[in-house]
C-alpha positions, 0 to 999 in steps of 0.5 A, spaced: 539 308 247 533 305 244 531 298 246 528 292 242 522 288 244 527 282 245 532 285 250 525 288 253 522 281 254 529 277 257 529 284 261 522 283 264 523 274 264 530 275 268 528 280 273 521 276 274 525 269 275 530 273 279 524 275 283 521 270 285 527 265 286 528 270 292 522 271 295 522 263 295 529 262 298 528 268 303 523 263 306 529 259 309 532 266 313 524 266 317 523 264 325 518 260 322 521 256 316 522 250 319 516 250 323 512 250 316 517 244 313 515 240 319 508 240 317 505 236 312 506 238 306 511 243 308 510 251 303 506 247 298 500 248 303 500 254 301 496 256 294 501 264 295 507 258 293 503 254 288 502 260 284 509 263 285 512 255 282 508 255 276 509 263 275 516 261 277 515 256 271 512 260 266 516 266 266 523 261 266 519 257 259 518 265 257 526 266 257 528 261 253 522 262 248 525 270 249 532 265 246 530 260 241 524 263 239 524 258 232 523 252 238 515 252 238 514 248 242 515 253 248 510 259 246 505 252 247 508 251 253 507 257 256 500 260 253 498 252 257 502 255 263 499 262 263 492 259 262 493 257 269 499 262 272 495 269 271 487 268 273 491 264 280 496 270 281 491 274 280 487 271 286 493 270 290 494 277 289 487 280 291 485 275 297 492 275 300 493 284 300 485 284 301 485 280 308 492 284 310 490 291 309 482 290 312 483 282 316 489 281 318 487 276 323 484 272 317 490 271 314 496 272 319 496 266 324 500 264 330 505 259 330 503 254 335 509 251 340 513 258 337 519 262 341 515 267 338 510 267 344 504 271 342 506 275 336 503 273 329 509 273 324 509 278 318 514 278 312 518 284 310 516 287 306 521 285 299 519 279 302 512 280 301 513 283 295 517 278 292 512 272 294 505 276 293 505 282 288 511 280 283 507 274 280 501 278 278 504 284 276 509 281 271 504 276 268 499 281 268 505 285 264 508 280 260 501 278 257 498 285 255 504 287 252 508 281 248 503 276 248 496 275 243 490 275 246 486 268 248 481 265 243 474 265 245 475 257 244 481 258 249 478 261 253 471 256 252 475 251 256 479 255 261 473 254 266 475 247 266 482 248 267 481 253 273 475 249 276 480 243 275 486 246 279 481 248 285 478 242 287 486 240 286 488 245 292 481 244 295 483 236 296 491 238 298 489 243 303 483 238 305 488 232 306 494 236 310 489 239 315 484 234 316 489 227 316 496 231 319 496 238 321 490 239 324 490 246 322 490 250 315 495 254 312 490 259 312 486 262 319 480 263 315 479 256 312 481 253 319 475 257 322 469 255 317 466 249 316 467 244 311 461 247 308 463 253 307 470 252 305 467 249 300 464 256 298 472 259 299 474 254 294 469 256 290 469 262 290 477 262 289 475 259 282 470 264 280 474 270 282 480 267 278 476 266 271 472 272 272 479 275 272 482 272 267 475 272 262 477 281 263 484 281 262 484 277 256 478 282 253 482 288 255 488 285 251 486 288 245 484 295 249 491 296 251 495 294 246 492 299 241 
């Protein structure tokens, strides 16, 4: 039986929703959940959760675009979120897999005060998944295959955008270690020097605009 693009798309949208919403509530099945609920900010600190909220976000306003597609006001919603969803998933995806696989350490922490002793805490892996891989994948496919490709004027302004969402975390982040917890979300932030945090966070925005200049060139590529 051969299935039409609609039913193709609300497949992909409600898989992805479904997802997400578990790698999400999973967090609450974790030793160290409440530990990261009693810290300033709670999950929000984590830009892996950021990024899963606004794909999250994009993928439901997807679905009921895939529903009421005559309602237009919901492609400009979603082509304003996946502006901001696809080049942070993307970044979440690569750094987070990156520093796994090659410097766990920097990536991994011990919970301070923790019944788990000495023990770095890791993710199962279809919770792993769930949180790290499925975000980029489905926005990556969604955006190749049912989406048109940005204009140069779009694209023109998508530094901004990005530059903007950087120095948003960077302040977040900032505020919670520096005024409440003491210690970043991540060791590799909590190690460096404000100096070179900077760096990190603007190294971040570069990886994430780069990626999404690239994507949006292959469109066209990939869809012929």
């Amino acid at each position: 039986m051969a299935y039409s693009p609609p039913l193709v798309r609300i497949i992909l949208h409600t898989a992805a929703v479904s997802v997400m919403t578990y790698g999400y509530i999973s967090l609450r099945t974790l030793p160290v959940d409440a530990w990261m609920r009693n810290q300033h900010g709670g999950h929000s600190q984590f830009l892996t959760i950021q990024g899963l909220w606004i794909a999250w976000t994009t993928m439901i306003v997807s679905l009921v675009l895939d529903l009421f597609p005559s309602i237009a006001v919901f492609r400009t919603i979603k082509r304003a979120l996946l502006i901001i969803a696809l080049p942070l998933s993307v970044v979440v995806s690569s750094i987070y897999w990156t520093l796994l696989i090659f410097f766990p350490a920097a990536i991994l922490r011990r919970i301070p005060n923790s019944s788990l002793g000495d023990a770095v805490p890791r993710l199962p892996l279809s919770i792993d998944l769930a949180l790290h891989a499925s975000p980029s994948f489905v926005l990556l496919v969604d955006f190749l295959l049912f989406e048109t490709k940005y204009s140069k004027r779009m694209l023109a302004n998508t530094p901004y955008i990005v530059s903007i969402f950087a120095i948003w975390y960077g302040s977040w982040v900032e505020r919670c270690a520096r005024g409440n917890n003491g210690i970043f979300p991540y060791p590799f932030l909590t190690d460096n020097p404000f100096k070179y945090r900077l760096v990190i966070y603007t190294g971040a925005a570069v990886l994430g605009y780069t990626a999404f200049w690239t994507i949006n060139r292959l469109h066209g590529h990939v869809r012929r």
